[in-house]
C-alpha positions as CSV (number, residue, x, y, z in Angstrom):
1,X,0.0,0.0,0.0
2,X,1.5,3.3,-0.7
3,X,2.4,5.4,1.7
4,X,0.9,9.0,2.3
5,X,2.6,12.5,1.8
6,X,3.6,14.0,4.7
7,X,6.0,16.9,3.3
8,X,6.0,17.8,-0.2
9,X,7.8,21.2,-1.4
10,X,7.5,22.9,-4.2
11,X,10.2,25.5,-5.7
12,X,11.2,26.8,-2.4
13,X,13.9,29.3,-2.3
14,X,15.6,31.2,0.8
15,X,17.4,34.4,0.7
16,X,19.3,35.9,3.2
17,X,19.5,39.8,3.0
18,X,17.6,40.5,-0.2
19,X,18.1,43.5,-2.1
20,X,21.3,44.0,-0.3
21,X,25.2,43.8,-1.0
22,X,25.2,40.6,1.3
23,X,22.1,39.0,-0.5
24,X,22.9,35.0,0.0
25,X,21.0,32.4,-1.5
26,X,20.5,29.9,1.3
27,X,18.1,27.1,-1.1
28,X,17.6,27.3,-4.5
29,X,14.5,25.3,-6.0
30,X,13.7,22.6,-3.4
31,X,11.6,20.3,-4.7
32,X,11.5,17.2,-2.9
33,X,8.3,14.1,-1.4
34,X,8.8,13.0,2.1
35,X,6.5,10.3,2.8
36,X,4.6,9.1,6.5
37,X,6.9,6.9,8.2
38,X,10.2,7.8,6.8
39,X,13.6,8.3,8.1
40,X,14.9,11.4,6.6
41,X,18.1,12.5,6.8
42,X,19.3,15.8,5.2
43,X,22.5,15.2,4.4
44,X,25.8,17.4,3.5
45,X,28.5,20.1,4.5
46,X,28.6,22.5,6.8
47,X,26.5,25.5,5.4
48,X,25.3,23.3,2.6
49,X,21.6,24.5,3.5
50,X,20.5,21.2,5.4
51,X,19.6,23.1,8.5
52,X,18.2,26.2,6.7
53,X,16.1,23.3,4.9
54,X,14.8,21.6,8.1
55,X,13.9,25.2,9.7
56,X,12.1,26.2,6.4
57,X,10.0,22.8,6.0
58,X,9.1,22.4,9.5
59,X,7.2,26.2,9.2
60,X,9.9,27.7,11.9
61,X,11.5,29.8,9.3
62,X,9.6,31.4,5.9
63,X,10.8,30.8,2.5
64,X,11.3,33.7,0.2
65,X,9.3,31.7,-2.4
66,X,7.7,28.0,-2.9
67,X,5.2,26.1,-1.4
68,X,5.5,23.8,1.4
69,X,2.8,21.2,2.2
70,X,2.7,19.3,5.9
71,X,0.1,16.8,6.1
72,X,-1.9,18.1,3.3
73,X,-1.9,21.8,4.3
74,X,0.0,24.3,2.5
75,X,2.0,26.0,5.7
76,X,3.4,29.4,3.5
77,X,-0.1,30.6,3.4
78,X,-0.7,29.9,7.4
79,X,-1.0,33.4,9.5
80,X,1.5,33.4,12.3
81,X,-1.5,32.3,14.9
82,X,-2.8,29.4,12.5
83,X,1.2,28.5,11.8
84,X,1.9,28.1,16.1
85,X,-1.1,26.3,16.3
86,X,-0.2,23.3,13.7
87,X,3.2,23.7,14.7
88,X,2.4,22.7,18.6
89,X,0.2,19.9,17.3
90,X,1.7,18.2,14.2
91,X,5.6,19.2,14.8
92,X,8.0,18.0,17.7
93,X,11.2,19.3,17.4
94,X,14.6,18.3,18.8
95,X,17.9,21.0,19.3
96,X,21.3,20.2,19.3
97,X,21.5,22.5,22.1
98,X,18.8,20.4,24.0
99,X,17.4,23.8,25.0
100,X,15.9,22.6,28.5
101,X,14.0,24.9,30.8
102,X,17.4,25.1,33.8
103,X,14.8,26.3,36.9
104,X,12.8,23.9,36.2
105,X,12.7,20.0,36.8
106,X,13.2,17.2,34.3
107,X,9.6,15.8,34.4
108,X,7.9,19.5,33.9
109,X,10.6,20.4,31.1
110,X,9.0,17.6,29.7
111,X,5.1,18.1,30.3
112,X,5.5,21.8,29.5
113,X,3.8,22.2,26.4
114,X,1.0,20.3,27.4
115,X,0.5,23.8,29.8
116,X,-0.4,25.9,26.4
117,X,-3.0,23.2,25.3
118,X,-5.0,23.4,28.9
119,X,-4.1,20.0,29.5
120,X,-4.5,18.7,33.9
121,X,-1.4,18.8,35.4
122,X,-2.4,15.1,36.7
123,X,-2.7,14.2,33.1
124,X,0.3,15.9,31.9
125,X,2.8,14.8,34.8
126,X,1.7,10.9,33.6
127,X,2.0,11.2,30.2
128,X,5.2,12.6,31.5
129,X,6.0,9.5,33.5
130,X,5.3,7.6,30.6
131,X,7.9,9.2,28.4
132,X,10.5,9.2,31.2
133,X,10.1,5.8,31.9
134,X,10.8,4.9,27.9
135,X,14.1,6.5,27.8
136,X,15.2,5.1,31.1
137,X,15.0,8.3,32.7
138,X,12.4,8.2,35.4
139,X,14.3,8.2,38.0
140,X,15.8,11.3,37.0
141,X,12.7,13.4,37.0
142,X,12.9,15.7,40.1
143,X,16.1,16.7,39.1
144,X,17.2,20.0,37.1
145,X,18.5,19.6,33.7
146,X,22.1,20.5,35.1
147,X,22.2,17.2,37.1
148,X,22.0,15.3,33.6
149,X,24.6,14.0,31.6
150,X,24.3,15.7,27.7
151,X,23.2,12.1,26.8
152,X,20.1,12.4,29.5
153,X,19.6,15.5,28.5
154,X,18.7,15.1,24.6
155,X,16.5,11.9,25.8
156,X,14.5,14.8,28.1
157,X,14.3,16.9,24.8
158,X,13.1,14.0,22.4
159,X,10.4,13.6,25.4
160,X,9.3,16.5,25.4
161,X,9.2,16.7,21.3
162,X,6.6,14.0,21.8
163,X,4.7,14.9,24.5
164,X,1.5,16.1,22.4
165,X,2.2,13.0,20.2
166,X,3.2,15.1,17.4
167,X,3.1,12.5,13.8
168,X,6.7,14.7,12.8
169,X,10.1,14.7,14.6
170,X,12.6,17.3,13.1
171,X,16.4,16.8,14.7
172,X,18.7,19.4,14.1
173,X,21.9,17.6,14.6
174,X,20.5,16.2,17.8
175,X,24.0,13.8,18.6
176,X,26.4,16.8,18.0
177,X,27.2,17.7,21.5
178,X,27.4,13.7,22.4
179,X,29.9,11.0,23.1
180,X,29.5,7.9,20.7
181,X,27.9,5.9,23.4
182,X,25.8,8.4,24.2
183,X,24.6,9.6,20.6
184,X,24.0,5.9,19.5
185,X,21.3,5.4,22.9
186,X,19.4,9.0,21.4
187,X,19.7,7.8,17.6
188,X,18.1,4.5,18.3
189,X,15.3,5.5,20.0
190,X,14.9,8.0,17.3
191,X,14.9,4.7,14.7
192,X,12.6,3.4,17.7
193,X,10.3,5.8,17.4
194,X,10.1,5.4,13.8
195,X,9.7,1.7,13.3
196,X,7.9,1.1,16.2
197,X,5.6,4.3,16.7
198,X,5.5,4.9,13.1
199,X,6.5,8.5,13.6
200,X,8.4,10.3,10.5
201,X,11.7,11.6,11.6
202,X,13.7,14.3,9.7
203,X,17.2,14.9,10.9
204,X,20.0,17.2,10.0
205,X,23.8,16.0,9.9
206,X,27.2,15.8,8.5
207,X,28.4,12.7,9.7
208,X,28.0,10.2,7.1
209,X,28.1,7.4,10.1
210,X,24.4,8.3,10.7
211,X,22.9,7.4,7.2
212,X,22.6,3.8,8.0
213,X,19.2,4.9,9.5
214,X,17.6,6.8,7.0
215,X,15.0,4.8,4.1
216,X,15.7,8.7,2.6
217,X,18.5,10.3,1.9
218,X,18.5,14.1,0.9
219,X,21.7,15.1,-0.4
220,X,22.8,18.9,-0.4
221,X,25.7,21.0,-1.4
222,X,25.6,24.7,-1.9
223,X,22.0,25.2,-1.5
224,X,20.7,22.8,-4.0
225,X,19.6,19.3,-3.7
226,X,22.3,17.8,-5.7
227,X,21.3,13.7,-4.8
228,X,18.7,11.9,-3.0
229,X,18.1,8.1,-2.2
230,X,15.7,5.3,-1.0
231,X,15.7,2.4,0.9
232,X,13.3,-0.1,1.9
233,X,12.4,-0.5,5.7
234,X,14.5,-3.9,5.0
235,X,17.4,-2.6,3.4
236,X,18.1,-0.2,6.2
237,X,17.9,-3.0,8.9
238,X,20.3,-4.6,7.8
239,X,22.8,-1.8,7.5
240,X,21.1,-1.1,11.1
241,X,21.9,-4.2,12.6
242,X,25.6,-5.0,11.0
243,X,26.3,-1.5,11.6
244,X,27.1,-0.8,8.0
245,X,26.8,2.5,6.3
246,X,24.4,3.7,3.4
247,X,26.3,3.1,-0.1
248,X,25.2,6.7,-1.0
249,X,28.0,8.9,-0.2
250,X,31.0,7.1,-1.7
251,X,28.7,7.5,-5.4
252,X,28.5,10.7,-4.5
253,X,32.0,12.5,-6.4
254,X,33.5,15.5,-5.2
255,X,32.0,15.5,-2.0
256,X,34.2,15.4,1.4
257,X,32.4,16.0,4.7
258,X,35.5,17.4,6.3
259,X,35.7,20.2,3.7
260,X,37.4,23.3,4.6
261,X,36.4,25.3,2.1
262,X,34.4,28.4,3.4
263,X,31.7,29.5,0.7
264,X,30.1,32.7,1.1
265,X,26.8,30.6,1.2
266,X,28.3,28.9,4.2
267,X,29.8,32.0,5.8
268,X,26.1,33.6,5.4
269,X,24.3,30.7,6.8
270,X,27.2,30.1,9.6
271,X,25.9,33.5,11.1
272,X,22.2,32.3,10.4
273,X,22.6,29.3,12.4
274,X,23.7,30.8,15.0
275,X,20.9,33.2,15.4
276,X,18.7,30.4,15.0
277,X,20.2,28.9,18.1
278,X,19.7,31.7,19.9
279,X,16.3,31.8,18.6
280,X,15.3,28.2,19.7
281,X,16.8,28.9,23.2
282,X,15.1,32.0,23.9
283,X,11.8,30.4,22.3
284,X,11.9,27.5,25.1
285,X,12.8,30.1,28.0
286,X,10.0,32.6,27.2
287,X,7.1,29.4,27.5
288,X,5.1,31.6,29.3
289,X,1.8,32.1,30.6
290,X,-0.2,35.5,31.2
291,X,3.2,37.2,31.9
292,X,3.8,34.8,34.7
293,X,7.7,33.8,35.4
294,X,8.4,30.1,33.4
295,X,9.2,28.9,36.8
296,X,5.3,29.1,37.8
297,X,4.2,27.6,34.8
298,X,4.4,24.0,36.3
299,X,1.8,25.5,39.0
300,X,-1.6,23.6,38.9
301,X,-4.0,26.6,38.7
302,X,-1.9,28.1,34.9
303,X,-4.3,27.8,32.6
304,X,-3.4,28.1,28.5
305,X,-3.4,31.3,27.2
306,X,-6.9,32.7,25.5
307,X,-4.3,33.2,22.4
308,X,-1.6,31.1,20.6
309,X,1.5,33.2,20.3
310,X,3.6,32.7,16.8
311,X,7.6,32.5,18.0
312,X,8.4,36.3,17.0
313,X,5.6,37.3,19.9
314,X,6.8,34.6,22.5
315,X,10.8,36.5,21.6
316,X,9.3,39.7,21.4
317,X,7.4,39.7,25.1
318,X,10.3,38.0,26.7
319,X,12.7,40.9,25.4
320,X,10.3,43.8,26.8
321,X,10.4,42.1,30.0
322,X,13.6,41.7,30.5
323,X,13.5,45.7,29.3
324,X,11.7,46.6,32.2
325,X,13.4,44.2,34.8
326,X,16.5,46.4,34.0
């Protein structure tokens, strides 16, 4: 039976800086099917555009031009309120950075965006629990975030990705910051999640170790999608389970993940990324309610707001508070 669309884009291009001297083209003419169920992996060099790409389809970031369909619904034409909303229900998403909440524990970091959809604090706490207990971090759960090895701490973020049990997981080079041991626990229950759960996973990387987990293969360089590749569920478990890697890269000529070479495409989205860091951490630490400190959002009587607030308002209000605190 064939499988259902779950991202499609059409000619979707980024620009950084239009109209002016530093005008960088970040994608040029994405046009690519991810189906339900897959295990993506957008693949490439640093500054290549892999990360711009997962930003762009998962409706964080606006494309210059294109359309971009999740689940059927054509996301560029979404306003900003109709955009948070889908995103919060459809979309989990997992940092690099792990962006946890550091005042407060590991079982509310989790449970917290169950807050902005009204959800009990009874019922959120066991759903919680439930997670927790899945990644073998239960008994971690009254702790803080800075008790946690960076290992524990990327299994709190996947848990927290899934707490609205979201059909999409987007990783943005969610092993970077991890030992080997360490990444291979988060990347299998990633595959876990996708064999078992049936989620589709997208992930960003540039370590061609990783590929032996994708049945999808993007391939970028410069902006463009320059390759892409299949496999069958069967196919990757046995590169899975032997540990082999994906025969994609080595047909790939003229590609070397250890490049050097500083493009002015990678220099542009270099400074991007990091902004977009910045805006993923401050987007977790401004999960606020009514004006409330984040601190009292795990309080049993917070209530979601009467609004849902797009990511530039959640930045925005955290920035004029911090304003008048000083």
């Amino acid at each position: 039976m064939e499988k259902e669309i779950a991202i499609k884009t059409e000619n979707v291009n980024v620009i950084y800086d239009w109209g002016k001297p530093s005008e960088t083209k970040a994608l040029s003419d994405i046009n690519t099917t991810i189906y339900e169920e897959d295990f993506v992996i957008f693949f490439g060099p640093s500054g290549c555009g892999k990360s711009t790409m997962l930003y762009t389809v998962s409706g964080i970031e606006k494309p210059t031009s294109g359309k971009i369909f999740v689940l059927g619904k054509n996301i560029t034409e979404f306003s900003p309120m109709e955009s948070a909303k889908f995103h919060r229900a459809q979309i989990g998403m997992v940092f690099q950075a792990y962006n946890l909440i550091p005042t407060l524990t590991v079982i509310d970091n989790v449970a917290l965006p169950q807050v902005f959809r009204g959800i009990s604090r009874e019922k959120r706490l066991l759903r919680a629990k439930i997670l927790l207990q899945r990644f073998d971090i239960l008994p971690q759960a009254d702790r803080l975030p800075s008790e946690l090895s960076g290992g524990q701490q990327q299994r709190v973020g996947i848990a927290r990705a899934l707490i609205n049990e979201q059909p999409i997981i987007f990783a943005d080079e969610p092993v970077g910051n991890l030992d080997s041991k360490s990444a291979k626990i988060v990347l299998d229950i990633l595959y876990d999640l996708n064999v078992k759960d049936k989620k589709t996973v997208i992930l960003v990387t540039h370590d061609p170790s990783l590929l032996k987990y994708a049945t999808h293969i993007i391939y970028m360089k410069d902006g463009f999608i320059v390759g892409e590749k299949r496999f069958s569920p069967k196919q990757r478990e046995v590169t899975v389970s032997s540990q082999l890697e994906q025969p994609f890269v080595s047909s790939l000529s003229g590609f070397s993940s250890q490049s050097t070479t500083i493009s002015p495409i990678e220099s542009s989205a270099a400074e991007k990324s990091k902004k977009r860091e910045e805006m993923a951490k401050e987007l977790v630490e401004t999960m606020q309610i009514d004006g409330t400190e984040t601190a009292r959002a795990v309080e049993p009587k917070i209530t979601a707001p009467q609004k849902e607030l797009t990511i530039g308002e959640l930045i925005k209000g955290n920035r004029e508070q911090e304003q008048i605190k000083k």
